[in-house]
Each structure stands twice: as structure tokens, then as C-alpha cells.
VEXLUMDO-929794 format. One record per residue: x, y, z of N, C-alpha, C in turn. Coordinates in steps of 0.2 Angstrom, whole numbers, padded with zeros to 4 digits, always signed. Layout:
// VEXLUMDO-929794
XYZXYZXYZ;...
END
This chain:
// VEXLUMDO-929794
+0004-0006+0000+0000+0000+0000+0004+0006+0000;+0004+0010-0004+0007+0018-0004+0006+0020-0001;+0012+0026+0002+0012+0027+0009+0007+0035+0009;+0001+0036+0013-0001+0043+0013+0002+0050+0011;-0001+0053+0008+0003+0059+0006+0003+0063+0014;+0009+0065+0014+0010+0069+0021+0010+0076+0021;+0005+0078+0018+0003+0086+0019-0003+0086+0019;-0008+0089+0023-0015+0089+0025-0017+0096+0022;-0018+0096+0016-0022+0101+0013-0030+0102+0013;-0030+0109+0015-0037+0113+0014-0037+0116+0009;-0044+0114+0003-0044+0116+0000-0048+0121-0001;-0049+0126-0006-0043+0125-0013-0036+0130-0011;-0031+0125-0016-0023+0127-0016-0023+0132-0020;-0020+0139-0019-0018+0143-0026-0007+0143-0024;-0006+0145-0031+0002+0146-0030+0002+0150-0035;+0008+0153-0037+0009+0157-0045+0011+0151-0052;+0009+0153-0056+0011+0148-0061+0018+0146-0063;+0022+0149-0060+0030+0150-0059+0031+0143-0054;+0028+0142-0050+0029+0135-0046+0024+0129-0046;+0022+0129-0053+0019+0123-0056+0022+0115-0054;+0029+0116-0053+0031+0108-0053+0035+0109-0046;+0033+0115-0041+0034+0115-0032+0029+0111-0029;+0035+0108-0023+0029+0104-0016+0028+0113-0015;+0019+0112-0015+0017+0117-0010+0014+0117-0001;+0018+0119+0001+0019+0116+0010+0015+0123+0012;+0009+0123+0016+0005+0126+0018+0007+0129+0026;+0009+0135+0029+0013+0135+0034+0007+0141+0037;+0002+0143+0034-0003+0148+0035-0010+0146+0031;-0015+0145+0035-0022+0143+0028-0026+0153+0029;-0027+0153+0022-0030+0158+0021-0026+0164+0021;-0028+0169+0019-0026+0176+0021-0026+0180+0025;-0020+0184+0029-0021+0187+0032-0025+0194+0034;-0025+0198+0026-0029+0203+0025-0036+0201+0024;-0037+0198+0015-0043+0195+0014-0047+0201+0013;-0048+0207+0010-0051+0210+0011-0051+0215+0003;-0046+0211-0001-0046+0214-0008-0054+0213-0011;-0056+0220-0014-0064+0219-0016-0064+0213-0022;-0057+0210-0026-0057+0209-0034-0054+0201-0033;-0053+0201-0024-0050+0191-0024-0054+0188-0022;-0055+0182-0025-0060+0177-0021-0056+0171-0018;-0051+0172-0021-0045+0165-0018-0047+0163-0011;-0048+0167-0004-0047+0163+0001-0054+0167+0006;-0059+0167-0002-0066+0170+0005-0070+0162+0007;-0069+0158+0005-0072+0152+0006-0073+0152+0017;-0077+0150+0019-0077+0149+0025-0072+0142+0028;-0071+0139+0027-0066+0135+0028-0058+0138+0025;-0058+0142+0024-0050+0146+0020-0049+0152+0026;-0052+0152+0030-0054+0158+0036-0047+0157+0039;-0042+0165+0042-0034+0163+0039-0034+0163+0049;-0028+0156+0047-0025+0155+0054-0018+0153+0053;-0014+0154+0056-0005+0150+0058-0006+0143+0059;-0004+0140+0051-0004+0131+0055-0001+0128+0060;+0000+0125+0063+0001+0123+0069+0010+0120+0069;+0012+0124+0074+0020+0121+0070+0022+0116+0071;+0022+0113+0075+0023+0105+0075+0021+0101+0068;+0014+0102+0066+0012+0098+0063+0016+0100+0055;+0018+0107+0055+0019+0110+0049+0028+0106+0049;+0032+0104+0054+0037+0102+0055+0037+0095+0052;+0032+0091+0058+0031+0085+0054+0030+0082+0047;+0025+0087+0043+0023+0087+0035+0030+0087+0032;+0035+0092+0033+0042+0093+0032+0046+0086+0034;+0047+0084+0038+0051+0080+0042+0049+0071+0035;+0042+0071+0035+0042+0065+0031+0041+0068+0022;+0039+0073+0020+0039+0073+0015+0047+0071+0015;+0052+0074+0016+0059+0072+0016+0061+0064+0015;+0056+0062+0017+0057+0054+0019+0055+0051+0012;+0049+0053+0009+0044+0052+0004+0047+0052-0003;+0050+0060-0003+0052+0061-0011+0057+0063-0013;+0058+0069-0016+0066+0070-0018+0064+0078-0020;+0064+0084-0018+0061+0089-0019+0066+0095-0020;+0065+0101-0027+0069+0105-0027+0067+0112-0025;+0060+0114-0025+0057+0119-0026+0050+0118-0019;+0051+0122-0016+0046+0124-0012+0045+0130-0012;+0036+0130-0012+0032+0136-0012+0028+0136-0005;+0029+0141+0000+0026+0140+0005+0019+0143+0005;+0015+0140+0004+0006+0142+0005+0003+0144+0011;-0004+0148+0014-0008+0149+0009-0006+0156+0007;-0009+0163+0007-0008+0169+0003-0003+0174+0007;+0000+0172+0011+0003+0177+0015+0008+0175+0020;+0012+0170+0018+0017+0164+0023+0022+0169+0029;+0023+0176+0025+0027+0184+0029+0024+0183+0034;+0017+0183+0036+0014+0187+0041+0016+0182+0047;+0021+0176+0045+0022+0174+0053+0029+0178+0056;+0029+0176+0064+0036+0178+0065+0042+0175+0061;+0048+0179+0061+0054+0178+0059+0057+0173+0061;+0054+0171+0067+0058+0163+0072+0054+0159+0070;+0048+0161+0068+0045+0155+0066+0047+0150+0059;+0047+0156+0056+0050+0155+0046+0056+0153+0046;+0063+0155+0051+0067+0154+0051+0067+0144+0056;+0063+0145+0058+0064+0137+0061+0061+0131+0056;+0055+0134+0051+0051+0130+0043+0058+0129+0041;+0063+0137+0039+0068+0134+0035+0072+0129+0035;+0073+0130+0042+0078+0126+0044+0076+0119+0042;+0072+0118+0045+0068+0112+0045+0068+0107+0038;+0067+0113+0033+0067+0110+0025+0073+0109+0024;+0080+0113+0028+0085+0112+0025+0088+0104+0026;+0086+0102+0032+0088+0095+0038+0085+0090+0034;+0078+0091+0032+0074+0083+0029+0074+0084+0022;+0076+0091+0017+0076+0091+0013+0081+0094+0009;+0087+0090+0008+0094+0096+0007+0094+0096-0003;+0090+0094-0005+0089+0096-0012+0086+0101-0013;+0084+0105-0008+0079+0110-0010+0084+0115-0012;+0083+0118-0019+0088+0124-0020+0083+0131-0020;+0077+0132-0020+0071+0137-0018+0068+0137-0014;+0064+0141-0009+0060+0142-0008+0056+0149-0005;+0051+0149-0009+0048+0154-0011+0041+0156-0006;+0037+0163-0008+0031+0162-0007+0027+0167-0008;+0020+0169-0008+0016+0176-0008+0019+0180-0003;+0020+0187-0003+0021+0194+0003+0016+0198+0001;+0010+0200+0007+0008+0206+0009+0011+0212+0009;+0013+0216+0005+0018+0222+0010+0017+0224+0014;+0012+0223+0017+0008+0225+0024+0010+0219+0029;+0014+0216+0027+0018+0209+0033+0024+0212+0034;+0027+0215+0030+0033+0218+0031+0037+0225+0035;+0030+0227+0037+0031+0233+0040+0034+0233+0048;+0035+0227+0050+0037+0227+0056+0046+0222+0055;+0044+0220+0050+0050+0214+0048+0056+0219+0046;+0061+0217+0049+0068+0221+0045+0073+0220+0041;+0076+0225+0035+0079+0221+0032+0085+0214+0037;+0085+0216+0039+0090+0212+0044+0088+0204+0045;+0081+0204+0047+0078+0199+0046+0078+0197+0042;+0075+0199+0037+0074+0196+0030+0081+0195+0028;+0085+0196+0028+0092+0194+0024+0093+0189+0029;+0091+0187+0034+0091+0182+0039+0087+0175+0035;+0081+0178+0033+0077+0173+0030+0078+0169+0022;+0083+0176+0021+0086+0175+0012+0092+0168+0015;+0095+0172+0018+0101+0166+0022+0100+0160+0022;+0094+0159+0024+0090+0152+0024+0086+0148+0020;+0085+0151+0014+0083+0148+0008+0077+0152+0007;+0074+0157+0009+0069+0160+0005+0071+0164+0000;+0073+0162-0006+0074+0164-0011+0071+0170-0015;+0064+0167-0015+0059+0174-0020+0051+0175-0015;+0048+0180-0019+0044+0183-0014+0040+0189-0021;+0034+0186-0019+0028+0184-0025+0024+0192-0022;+0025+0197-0026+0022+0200-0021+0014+0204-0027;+0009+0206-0026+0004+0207-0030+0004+0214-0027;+0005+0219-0031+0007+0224-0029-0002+0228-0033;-0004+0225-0038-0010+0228-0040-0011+0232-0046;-0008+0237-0042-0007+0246-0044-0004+0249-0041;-0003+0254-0045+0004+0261-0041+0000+0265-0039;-0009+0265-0039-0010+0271-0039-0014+0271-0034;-0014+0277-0028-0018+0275-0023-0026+0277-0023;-0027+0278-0030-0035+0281-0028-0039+0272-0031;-0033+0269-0036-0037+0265-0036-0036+0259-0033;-0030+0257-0029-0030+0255-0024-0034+0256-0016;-0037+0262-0016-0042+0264-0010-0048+0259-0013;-0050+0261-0020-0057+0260-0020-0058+0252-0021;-0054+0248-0021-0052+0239-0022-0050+0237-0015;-0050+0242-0011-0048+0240-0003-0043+0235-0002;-0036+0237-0005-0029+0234-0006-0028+0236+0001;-0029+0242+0005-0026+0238+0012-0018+0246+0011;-0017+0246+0005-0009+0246+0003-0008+0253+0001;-0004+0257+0000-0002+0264-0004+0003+0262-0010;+0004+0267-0013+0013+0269-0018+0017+0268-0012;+0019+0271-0008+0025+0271-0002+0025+0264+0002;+0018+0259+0003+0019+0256+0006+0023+0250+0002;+0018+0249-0004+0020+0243-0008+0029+0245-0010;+0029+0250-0010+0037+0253-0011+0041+0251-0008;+0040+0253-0003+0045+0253+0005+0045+0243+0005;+0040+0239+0005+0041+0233+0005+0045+0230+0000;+0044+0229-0007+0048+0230-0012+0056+0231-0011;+0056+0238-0008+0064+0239-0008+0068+0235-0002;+0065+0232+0002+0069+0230+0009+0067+0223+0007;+0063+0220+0000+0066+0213-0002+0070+0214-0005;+0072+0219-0008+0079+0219-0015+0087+0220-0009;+0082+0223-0003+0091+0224+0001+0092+0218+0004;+0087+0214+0005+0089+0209+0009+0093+0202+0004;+0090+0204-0003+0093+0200-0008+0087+0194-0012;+0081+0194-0008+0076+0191-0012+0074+0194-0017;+0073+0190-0023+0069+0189-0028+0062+0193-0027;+0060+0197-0031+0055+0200-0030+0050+0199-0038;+0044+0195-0038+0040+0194-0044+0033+0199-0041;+0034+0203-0046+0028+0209-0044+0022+0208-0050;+0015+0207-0047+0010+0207-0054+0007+0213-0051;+0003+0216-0057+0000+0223-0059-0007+0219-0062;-0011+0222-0060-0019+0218-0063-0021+0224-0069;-0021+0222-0076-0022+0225-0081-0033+0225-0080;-0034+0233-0082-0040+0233-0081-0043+0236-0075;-0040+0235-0069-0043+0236-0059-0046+0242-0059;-0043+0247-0064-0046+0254-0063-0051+0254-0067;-0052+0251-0071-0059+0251-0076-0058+0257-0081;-0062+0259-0083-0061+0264-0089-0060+0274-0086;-0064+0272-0080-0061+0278-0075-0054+0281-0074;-0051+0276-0072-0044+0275-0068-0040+0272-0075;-0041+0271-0079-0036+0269-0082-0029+0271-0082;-0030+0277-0085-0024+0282-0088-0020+0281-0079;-0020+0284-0075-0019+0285-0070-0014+0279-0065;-0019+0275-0068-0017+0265-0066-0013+0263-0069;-0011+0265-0075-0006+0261-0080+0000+0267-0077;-0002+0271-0077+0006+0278-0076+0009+0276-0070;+0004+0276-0064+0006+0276-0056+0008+0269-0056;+0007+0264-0060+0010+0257-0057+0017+0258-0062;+0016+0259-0067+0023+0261-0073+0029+0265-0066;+0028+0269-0063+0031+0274-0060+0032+0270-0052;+0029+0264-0047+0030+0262-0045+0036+0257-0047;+0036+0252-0052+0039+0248-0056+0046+0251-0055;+0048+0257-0059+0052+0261-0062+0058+0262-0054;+0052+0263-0049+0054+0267-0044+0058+0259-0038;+0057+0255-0039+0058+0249-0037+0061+0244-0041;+0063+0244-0048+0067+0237-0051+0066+0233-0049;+0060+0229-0049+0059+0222-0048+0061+0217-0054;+0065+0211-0053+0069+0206-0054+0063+0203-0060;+0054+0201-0056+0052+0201-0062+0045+0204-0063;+0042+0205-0068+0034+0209-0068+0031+0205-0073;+0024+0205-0071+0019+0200-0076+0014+0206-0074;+0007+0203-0079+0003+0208-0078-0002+0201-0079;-0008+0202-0077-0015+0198-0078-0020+0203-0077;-0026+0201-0081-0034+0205-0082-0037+0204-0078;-0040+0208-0074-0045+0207-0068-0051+0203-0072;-0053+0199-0068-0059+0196-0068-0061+0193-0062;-0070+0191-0063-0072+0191-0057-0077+0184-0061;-0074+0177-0059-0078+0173-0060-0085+0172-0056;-0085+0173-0050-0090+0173-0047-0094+0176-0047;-0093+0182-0051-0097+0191-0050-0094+0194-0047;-0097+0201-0049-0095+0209-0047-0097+0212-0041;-0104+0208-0038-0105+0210-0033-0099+0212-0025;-0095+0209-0023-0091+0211-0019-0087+0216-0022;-0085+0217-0027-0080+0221-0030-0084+0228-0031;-0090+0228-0034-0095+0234-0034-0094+0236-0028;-0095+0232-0021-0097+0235-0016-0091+0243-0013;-0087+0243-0016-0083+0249-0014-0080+0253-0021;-0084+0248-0026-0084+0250-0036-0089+0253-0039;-0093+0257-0036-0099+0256-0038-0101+0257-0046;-0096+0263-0047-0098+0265-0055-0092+0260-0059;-0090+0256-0057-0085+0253-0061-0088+0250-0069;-0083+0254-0072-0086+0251-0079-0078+0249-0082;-0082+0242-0085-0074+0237-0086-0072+0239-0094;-0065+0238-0096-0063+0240-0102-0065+0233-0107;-0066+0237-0113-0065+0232-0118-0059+0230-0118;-0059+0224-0123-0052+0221-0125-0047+0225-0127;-0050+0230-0132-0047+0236-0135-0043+0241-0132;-0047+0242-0127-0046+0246-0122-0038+0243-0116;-0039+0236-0115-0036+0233-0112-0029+0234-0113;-0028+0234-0121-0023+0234-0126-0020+0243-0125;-0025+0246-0126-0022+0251-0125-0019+0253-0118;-0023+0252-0113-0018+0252-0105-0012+0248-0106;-0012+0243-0106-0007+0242-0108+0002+0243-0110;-0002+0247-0116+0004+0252-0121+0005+0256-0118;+0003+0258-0112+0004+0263-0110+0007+0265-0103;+0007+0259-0102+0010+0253-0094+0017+0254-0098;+0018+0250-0103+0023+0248-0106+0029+0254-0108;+0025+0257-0112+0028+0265-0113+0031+0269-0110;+0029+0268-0101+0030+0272-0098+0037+0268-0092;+0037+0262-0092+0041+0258-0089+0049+0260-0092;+0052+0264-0087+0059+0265-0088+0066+0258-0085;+0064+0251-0084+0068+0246-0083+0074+0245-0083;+0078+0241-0081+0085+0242-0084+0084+0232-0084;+0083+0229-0082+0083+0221-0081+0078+0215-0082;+0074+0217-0080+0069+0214-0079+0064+0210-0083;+0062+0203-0080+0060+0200-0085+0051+0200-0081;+0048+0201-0089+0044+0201-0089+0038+0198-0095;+0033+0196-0089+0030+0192-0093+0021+0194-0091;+0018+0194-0098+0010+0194-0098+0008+0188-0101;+0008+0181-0099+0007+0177-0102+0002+0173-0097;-0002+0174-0094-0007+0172-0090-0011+0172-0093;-0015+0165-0089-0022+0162-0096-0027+0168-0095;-0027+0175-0089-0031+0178-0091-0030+0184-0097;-0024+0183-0099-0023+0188-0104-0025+0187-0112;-0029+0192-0115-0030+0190-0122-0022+0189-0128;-0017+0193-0125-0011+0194-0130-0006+0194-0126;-0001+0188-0126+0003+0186-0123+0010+0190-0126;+0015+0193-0118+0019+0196-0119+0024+0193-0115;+0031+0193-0119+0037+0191-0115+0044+0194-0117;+0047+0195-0111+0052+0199-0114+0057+0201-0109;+0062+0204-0111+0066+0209-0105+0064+0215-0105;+0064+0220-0100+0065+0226-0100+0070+0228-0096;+0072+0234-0100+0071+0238-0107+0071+0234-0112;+0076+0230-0114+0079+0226-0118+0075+0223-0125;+0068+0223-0121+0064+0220-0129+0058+0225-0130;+0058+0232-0126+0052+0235-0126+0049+0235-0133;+0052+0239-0138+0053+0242-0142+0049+0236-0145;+0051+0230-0146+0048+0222-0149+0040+0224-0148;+0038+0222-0139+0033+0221-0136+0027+0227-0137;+0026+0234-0136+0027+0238-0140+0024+0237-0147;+0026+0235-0150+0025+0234-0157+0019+0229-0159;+0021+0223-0153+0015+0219-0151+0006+0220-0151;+0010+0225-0146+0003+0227-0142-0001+0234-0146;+0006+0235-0151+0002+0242-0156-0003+0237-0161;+0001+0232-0165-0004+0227-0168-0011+0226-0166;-0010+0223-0158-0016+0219-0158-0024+0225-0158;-0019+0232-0154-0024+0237-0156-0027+0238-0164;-0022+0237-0167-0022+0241-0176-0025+0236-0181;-0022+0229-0180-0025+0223-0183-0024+0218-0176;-0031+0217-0173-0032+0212-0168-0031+0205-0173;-0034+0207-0179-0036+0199-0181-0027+0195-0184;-0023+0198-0183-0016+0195-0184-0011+0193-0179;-0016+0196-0172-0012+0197-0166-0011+0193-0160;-0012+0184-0166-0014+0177-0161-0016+0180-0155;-0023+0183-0152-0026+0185-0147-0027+0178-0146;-0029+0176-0139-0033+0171-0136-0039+0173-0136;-0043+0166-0136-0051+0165-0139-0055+0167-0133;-0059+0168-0130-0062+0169-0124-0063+0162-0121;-0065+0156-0127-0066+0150-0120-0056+0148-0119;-0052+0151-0120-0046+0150-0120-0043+0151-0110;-0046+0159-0111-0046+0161-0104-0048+0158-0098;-0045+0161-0095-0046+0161-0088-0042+0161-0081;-0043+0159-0076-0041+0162-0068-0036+0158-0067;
END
């Protein structure tokens, strides 16, 4: 008989697409905040956010080591930061002891977890194998950040951001194409370009807001929210892009909720990308868009 899987998951699991082929080891269920108008990831009432139990979280460690052969850990659920630094530093350890092939590990950051945490700490946590740090920064722009109840500002997201790049972790930052609606656009694509610009993050992606279950939660602090066309999409976009001053950075729109998939380096390929994104505006029909049942979350 096969030996039980040794990690007690609540579900549903989210992770970034970047750690598709990571053990994801669950060290917090739910989210700390929980209170974005535009996420529905962890409103389930079994998802309701608590610190799992560190023993148990030790044990799940101690056999998966036994179990398998592992190079990549992602630690789950939406906010693994918000625990103490003694805490995280004794998980690493942990991974380190039962699982000495692990060459990452990674997770989501709140930058609202890190306002107490110091660089000092966290190069304490880098030291130990957290390697990268998944952060959803939104937008740069605080009015539309207030009205999505992000929790977060320009200075905060900022200030979180710079003091992972001092401590030496990897920072994957995503921008939700679309969160402003036709309102906020112009504003959305500049403030978050100008966020980006102001921070150097190592990598940026971009995804389309949707709301598979409905608008109502999102309405409730959106009310005039009126969502962009496709067309539209494309043009915030170009405009994200245009205004992004990078020196390195690898960057990807290649999420199943994107219509027109972008890859590239920045600066390095803008001028390509760009080009892209002028097409699918000018001739959509040439500009392998994705089909609508192609999409999604």
C-alpha cells in the first residue's frame, strides 16, 4: 500500500504559475488581509486565515523528506510573511535538515507583513533559503487602490519591495491590467509604470482582472465601475509599457487571463513588445489573441 501523502491540505490550493512543478507546503491557511474587493481566492469559509500549527507543519516537512526528492518549495496559503521571523526561520531550517535538495524556496508577501520585519531579518530569511517573494502589488495608484480595498499605498508597496531587494530576495511583482476600469485607467497604467520604475523588480507579469463569481463584492466599494474592452485593455497596456523606464527585468503577460501574450526583458525587448501590443490594437485579427473559452483564472 502507498504510503499517505504527508501534507494535510485545505482546500482550494492557489500558487503562482512559476511554481507549477513546487511541493506546496501550507505554513498559514487563508489570508491574512482578505479584504481585496477583486480576490476570491481565500473567501471560502473553511479558508478563514489562521497559523498552522508548527509541529504539525514540522512533521509534514520531516516526512515529505522521507517520501520524495524535492527541489522547489512554495510555501502556502496567501501570506506565509505574516508569521514571526523565528517562526520562518525554524520551517527553513527544517526544509533544510529533511530536505537538502531543495535549491528554492519561495512564497506570496503582503507588503503589509513587512512593516514590522527588517531588512536584517529578512536577509536572515534569504540566508536560509527564501529565495523569492511573490508580491501582488495591483497598482501604483492609490485612488485605485483605496477604491479595491488593497489595504496598501505607492510608499507602502514601495517601501516593502525595496527592503526585499536589500535583503537579496527575488521579487515577482504582478499589476492587474483593467482594476481601474475605464475611469482610472490612464492613471493605473502611469502610477503602477512609475511604481515599477521606482523599485526594479527582478520580475513583472501583468493579468486581467476578472471576477468569475461576479462583481458584486468588487461593486461594493466600485460602484460605477465600468470594465474595459479588449481594446481598451490593449491600450492600458501600451501605456504601462511605454512608460516603464527598466533596466533588467524579466517580464511576462502570459497568463491564461490575458488576451495577447507578452514576453520579454525590460528595457531590452520593449521596443519588440510595444510593437505587439500596437498590432493587436491596429490589426487584432493578426495578433494570435486568445479566444475567450481559451481564458481564464
Amino acid at each position: 500500500m502507498p504510503a499517505e501523502f504527508p501534507i494535510d491540505y485545505i482546500e482550494p490550493v492557489f500558487r503562482p504559475p512559476s511554481e507549477a512543478h513546487s511541493l506546496i507546503l501550507p505554513v498559514t491557511n487563508g489570508c491574512s488581509w482578505n479584504g481585496c474587493s477583486f480576490c476570491e481566492m481565500y473567501t471560502q469559509e473553511q479558508k478563514k486565515f489562521r497559523a498552522r500549527d508548527e509541529a504539525q507543519v514540522l512533521d509534514e516537512i520531516k516526512r515529505c523528506g522521507e517520501q520524495m526528492i524535492v527541489q522547489r518549495i512554495f510555501l502556502a496559503d496567501g501570506d506565509a510573511l505574516v508569521l514571526p521571523t523565528r517562526r520562518l526561520l525554524t520551517i527553513l531550517a527544517a526544509i533544510a535538515e529533511h530536505m537538502p535538495t531543495v535549491t528554492r524556496v519561495s512564497s506570496y508577501c503582503l507588503p503589509r507583513n513587512l512593516r514590522k520585519k527588517s531588512v536584517a531579518e529578512l536577509k536572515e530569511l534569504a540566508d536560509a533559503g527564501l529565495k523569492m517573494a511573490y508580491v501582488g502589488a495591483e497598482s501604483g495608484d492609490d485612488e485605485v487602490l483605496a477604491r479595491v480595498n488593497k489595504g496598501e499605498t505607492f510608499e507602502s508597496t514601495l517601501s516593502a519591495l525595496d527592503k526585499l531587494g536589500e535583503a537579496g530576495i527575488t521579487r515577482s511583482v504582478m499589476v492587474l491590467n483593467g482594476l481601474g476600469g475605464t475611469q482610472l485607467s490612464e492613471q493605473h497604467a502611469l502610477n503602477s509604470a512609475r511604481l515599477m520604475n521606482a523599485a526594479q523588480p527582478e520580475f513583472l507579469s501583468t493579468l486581467v482582472v476578472s471576477f468569475p463569481t461576479g462583481e458584486a463584492r468588487f461593486r461594493a466599494g466600485f460602484a460605477d465601475y465600468q470594465p474595459l474592452s479588449q481594446q481598451q485593455l490593449f491600450v492600458e497596456i501600451e501605456r504601462f509599457v511605454q512608460a516603464l523606464e527598466l533596466r533588467d527585468t524579466v517580464f511576462r503577460s502570459d497568463h491564461a487571463s490575458n488576451y495577447l501574450v507578452l514576453k520579454g526583458v525590460l528595457g531590452a525587448d520593449k521596443a519588440r513588445m510595444l510593437a505587439q501590443v500596437r498590432q493587436a490594437i491596429e490589426q487584432p485579427q493578426q495578433a494570435r489573441l486568445r479566444q475567450e473559452w481559451q481564458r481564464g483564472l
